[in-house]
ChimeraX commands (.cxc) that place a marker at each C-alpha (Angstrom):
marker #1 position 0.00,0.00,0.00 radius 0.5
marker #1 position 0.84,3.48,-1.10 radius 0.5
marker #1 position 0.14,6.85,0.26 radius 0.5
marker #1 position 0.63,9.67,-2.30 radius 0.5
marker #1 position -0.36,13.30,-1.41 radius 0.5
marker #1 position -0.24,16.46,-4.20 radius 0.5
marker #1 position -1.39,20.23,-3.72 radius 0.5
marker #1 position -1.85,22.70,-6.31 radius 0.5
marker #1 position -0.16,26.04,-6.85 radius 0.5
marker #1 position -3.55,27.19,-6.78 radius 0.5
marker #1 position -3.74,25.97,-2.52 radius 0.5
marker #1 position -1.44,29.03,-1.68 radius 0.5
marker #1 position 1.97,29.59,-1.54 radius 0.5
marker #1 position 4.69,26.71,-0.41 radius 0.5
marker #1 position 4.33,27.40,3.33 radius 0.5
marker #1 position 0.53,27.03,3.00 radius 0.5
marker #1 position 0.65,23.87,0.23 radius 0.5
marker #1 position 3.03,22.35,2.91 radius 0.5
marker #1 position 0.78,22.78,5.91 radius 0.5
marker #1 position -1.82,21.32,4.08 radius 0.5
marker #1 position 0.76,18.38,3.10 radius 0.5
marker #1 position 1.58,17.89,6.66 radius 0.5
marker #1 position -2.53,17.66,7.99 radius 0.5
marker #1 position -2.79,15.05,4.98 radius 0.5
marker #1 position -0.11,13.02,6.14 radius 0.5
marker #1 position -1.02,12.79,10.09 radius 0.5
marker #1 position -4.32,12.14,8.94 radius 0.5
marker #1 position -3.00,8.72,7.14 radius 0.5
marker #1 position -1.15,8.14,9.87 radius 0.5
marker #1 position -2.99,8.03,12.33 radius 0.5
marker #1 position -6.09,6.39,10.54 radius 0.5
marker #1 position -6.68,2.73,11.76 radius 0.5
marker #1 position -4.96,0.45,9.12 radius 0.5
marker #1 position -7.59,-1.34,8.46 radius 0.5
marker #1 position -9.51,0.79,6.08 radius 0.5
marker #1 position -6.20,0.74,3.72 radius 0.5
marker #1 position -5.84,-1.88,2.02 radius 0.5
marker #1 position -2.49,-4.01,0.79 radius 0.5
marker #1 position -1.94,-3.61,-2.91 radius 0.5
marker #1 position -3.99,-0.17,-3.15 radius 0.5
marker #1 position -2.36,2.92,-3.94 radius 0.5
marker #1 position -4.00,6.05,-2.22 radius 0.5
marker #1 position -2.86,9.90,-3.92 radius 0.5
marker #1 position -4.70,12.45,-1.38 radius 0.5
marker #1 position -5.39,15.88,-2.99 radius 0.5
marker #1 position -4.65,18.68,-1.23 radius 0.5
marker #1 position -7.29,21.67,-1.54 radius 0.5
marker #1 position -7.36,24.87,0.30 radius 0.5
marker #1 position -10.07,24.13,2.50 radius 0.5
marker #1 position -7.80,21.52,4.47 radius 0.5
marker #1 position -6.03,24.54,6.35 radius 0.5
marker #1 position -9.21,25.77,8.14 radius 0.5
marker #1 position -10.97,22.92,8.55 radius 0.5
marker #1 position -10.64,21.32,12.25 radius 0.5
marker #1 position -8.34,18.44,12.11 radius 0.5
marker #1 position -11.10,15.99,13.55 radius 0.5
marker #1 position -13.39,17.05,10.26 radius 0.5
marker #1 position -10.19,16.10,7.98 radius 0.5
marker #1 position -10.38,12.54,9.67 radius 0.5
marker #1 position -13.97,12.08,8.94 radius 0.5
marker #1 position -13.72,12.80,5.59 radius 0.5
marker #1 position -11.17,10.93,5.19 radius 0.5
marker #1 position -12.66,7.65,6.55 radius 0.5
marker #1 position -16.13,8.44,4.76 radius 0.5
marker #1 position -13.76,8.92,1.08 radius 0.5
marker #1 position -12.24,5.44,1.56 radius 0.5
marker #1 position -15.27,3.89,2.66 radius 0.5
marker #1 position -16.86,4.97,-0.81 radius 0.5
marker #1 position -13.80,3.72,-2.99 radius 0.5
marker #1 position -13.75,0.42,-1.02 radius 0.5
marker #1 position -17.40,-0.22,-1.11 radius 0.5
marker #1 position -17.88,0.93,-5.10 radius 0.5
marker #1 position -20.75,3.38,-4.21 radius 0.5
marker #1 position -18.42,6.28,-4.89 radius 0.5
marker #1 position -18.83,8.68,-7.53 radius 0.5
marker #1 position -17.54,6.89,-10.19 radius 0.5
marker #1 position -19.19,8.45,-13.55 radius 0.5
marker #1 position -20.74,4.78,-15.17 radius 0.5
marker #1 position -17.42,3.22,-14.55 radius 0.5
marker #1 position -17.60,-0.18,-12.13 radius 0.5
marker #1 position -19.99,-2.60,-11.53 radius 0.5
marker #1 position -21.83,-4.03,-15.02 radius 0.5
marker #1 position -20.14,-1.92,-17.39 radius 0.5
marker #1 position -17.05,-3.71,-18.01 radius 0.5
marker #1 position -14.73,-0.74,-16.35 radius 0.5
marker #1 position -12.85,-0.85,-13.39 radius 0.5
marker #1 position -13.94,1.31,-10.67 radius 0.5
marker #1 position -11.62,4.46,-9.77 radius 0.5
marker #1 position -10.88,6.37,-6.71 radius 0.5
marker #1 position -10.55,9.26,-9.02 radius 0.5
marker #1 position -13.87,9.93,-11.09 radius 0.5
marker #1 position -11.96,11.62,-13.96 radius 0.5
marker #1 position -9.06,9.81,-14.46 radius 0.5
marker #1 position -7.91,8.90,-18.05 radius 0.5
marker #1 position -10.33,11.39,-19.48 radius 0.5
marker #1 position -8.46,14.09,-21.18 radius 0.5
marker link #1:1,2 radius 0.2
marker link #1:2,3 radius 0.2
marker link #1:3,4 radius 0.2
marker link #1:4,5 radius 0.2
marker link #1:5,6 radius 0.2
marker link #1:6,7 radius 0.2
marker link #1:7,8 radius 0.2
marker link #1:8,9 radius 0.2
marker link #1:9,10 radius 0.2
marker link #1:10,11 radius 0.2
marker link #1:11,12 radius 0.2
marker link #1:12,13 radius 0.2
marker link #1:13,14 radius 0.2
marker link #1:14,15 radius 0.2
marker link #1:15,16 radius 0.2
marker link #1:16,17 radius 0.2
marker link #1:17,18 radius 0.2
marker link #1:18,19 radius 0.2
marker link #1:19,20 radius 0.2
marker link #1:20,21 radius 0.2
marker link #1:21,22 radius 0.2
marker link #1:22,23 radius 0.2
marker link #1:23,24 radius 0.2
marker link #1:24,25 radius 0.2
marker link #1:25,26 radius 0.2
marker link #1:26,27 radius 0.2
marker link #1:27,28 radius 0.2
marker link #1:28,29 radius 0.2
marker link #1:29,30 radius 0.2
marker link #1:30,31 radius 0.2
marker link #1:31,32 radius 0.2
marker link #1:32,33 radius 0.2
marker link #1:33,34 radius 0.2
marker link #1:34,35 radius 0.2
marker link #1:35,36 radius 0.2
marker link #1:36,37 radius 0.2
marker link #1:37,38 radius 0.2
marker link #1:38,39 radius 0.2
marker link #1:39,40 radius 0.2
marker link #1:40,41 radius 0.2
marker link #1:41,42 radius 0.2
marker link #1:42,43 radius 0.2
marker link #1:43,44 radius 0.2
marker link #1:44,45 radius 0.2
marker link #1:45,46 radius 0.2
marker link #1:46,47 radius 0.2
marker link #1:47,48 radius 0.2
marker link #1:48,49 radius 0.2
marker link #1:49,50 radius 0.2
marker link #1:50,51 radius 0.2
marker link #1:51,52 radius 0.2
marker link #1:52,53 radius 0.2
marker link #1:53,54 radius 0.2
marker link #1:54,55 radius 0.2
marker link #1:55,56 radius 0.2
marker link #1:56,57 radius 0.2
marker link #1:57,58 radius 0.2
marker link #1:58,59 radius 0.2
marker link #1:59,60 radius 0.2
marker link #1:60,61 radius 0.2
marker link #1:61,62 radius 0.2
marker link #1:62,63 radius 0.2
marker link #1:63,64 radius 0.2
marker link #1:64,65 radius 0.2
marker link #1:65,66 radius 0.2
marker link #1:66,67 radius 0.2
marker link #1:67,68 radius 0.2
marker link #1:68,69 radius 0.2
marker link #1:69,70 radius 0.2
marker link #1:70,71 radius 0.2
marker link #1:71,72 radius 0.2
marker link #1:72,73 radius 0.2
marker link #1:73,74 radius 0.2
marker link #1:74,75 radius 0.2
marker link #1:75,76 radius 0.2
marker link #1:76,77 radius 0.2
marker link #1:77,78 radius 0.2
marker link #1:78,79 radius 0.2
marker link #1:79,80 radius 0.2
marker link #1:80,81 radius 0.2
marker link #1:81,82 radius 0.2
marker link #1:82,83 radius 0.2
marker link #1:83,84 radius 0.2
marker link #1:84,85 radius 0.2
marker link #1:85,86 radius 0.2
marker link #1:86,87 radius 0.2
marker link #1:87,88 radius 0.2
marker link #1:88,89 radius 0.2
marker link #1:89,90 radius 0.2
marker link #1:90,91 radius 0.2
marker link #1:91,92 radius 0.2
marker link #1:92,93 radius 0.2
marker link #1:93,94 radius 0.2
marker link #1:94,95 radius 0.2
marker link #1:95,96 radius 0.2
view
């Protein structure tokens, strides 16, 4: 299992897009393992609401996100279940 985690020039500048990097990162770590899963990779985007919101709300959303990529009722734009595509923890990827 792999934890990536990428912020945006858009966040703030590099002290702010590394704060935000930081709350990502203690929020993986101190998630219970068992929601991540062995031979997943994760990529957490960084947005600019992460360095107001209270560090307890981070954790919630993070444990409601992977509950919706591990149980396929995520957003996941036709892709998945009875359509012949695999199911994506990020709704637009590949689509350019």
């Amino acid at each position: 299992m792999r934890v990536g985690f990428t912020v945006s020039k858009k966040v703030g500048n590099s002290a702010e897009r590394n704060r935000v990097r930081r709350r990502l990162r203690e929020v993986v770590r101190l998630a219970p393992p068992a929601p991540l899963r062995q031979g997943h990779d994760y990529v957490l985007v960084g947005r600019r609401a992460a360095l107001s919101l209270p560090f307890e709300r981070l954790i919630e959303d993070f444990a409601r996100a992977l509950s919706r990529v591990h149980s396929g009722n995520g957003t996941t734009r036709g892709a998945g279940k009875g359509t012949g595509q695999p199911v994506s923890a990020t709704p637009n990827a590949g689509t350019r």
